[in-house]
Structure formats: C-alpha cells, structure tokens
C-alpha positions as CSV (number, residue, x, y, z in Angstrom):
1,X,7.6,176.5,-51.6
2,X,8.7,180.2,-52.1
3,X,12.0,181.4,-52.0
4,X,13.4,183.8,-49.9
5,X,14.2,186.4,-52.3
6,X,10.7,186.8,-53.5
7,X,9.6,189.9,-50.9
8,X,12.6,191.7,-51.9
9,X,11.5,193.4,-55.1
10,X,8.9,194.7,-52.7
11,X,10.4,196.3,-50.6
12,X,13.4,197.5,-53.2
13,X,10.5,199.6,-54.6
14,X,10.1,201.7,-51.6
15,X,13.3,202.3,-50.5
16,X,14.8,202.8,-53.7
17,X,18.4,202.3,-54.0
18,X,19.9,204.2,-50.9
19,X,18.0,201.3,-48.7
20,X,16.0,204.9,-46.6
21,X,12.1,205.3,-47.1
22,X,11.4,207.3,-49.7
23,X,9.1,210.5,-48.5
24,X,7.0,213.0,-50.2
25,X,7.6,215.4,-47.0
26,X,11.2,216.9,-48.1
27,X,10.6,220.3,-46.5
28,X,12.4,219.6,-42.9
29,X,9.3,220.4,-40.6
30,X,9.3,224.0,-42.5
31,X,6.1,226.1,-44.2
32,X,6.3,226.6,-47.7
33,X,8.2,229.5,-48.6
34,X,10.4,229.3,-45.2
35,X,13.3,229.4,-47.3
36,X,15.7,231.5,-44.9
37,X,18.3,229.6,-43.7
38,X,18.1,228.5,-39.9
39,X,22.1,229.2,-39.0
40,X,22.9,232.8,-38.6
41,X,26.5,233.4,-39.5
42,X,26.7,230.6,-41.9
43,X,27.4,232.6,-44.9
44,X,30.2,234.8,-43.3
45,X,31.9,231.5,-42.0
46,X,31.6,230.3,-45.7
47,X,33.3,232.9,-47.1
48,X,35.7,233.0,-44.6
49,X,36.3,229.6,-45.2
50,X,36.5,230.2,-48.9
51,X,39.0,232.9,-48.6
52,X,41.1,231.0,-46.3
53,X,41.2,228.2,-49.1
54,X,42.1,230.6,-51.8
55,X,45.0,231.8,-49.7
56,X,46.6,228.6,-49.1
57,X,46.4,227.5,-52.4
58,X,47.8,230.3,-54.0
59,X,50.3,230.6,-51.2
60,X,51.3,226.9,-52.0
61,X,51.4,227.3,-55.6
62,X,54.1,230.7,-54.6
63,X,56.1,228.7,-52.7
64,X,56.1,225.4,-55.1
65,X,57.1,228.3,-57.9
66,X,60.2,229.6,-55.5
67,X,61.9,226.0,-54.8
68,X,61.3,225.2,-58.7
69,X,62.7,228.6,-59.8
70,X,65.8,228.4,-56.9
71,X,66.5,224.8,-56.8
72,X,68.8,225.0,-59.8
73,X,71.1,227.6,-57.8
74,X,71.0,225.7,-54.8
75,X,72.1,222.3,-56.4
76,X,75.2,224.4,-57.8
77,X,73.8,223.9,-61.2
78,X,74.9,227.2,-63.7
79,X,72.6,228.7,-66.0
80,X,72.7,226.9,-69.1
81,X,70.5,229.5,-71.1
C-alpha cells in the first residue's frame, strides 16, 4: 500500500521551490547577444521616474523640517534658548 505523499519528492525536484518548471531556456525567445532592451523609452521614463521620487522626498523631508522648526511659534511656546 503506498502512501500518497510518496510521488511528491518527485516532482519537488523539478519544480524546485517556486512550484514553476524549471528551464534551461532563460533567454525569452532572444539570440545570444540580443541584449538591447525591447521597450524604447524605458530608460527616459526611469529616470523620470527617479527624479520625480527624489523630488518628493526631499520636498517632504522640507516641509516635515518647516512644521518642526515653526510649530514651537505657532503653539505660543517662547524660545527657551
């Protein structure tokens, strides 16, 4: 009588641990070499992206510095120093 767990080292062992079969093909239908990428404005919308994240952060991290540096005054609070 076999149990029902004994095929599933099997098949564990070709699909790995993300549950997918495992390929030796990893080049997406390309020729070797075909490196260039297939999406033309990719990079600028990358570093637009990139830019637009810088921006808000630092625009954040402005605006966290004004309400810690002006919250004392608006509170009424006096200048202790």
């Amino acid at each position: 009588m076999s149990s029902q767990g004994e095929g599933d080292d099997a098949d564990q062992s070709k699909t790995g641990l993300t549950g997918r079969m495992d390929t030796a093909d990893s080049t997406d239908g390309r020729k070797p070499y075909e490196w260039k990428s297939r999406y033309d404005g990719a990079w600028r919308q990358i570093i637009f992206e990139a830019a637009y994240t810088v921006f808000v952060a630092l625009l954040s991290m402005l605006l966290i510095y004004l309400v810690w540096r002006s919250c004392p005054a608006i509170l009424g609070y006096k200048n202790s120093i």
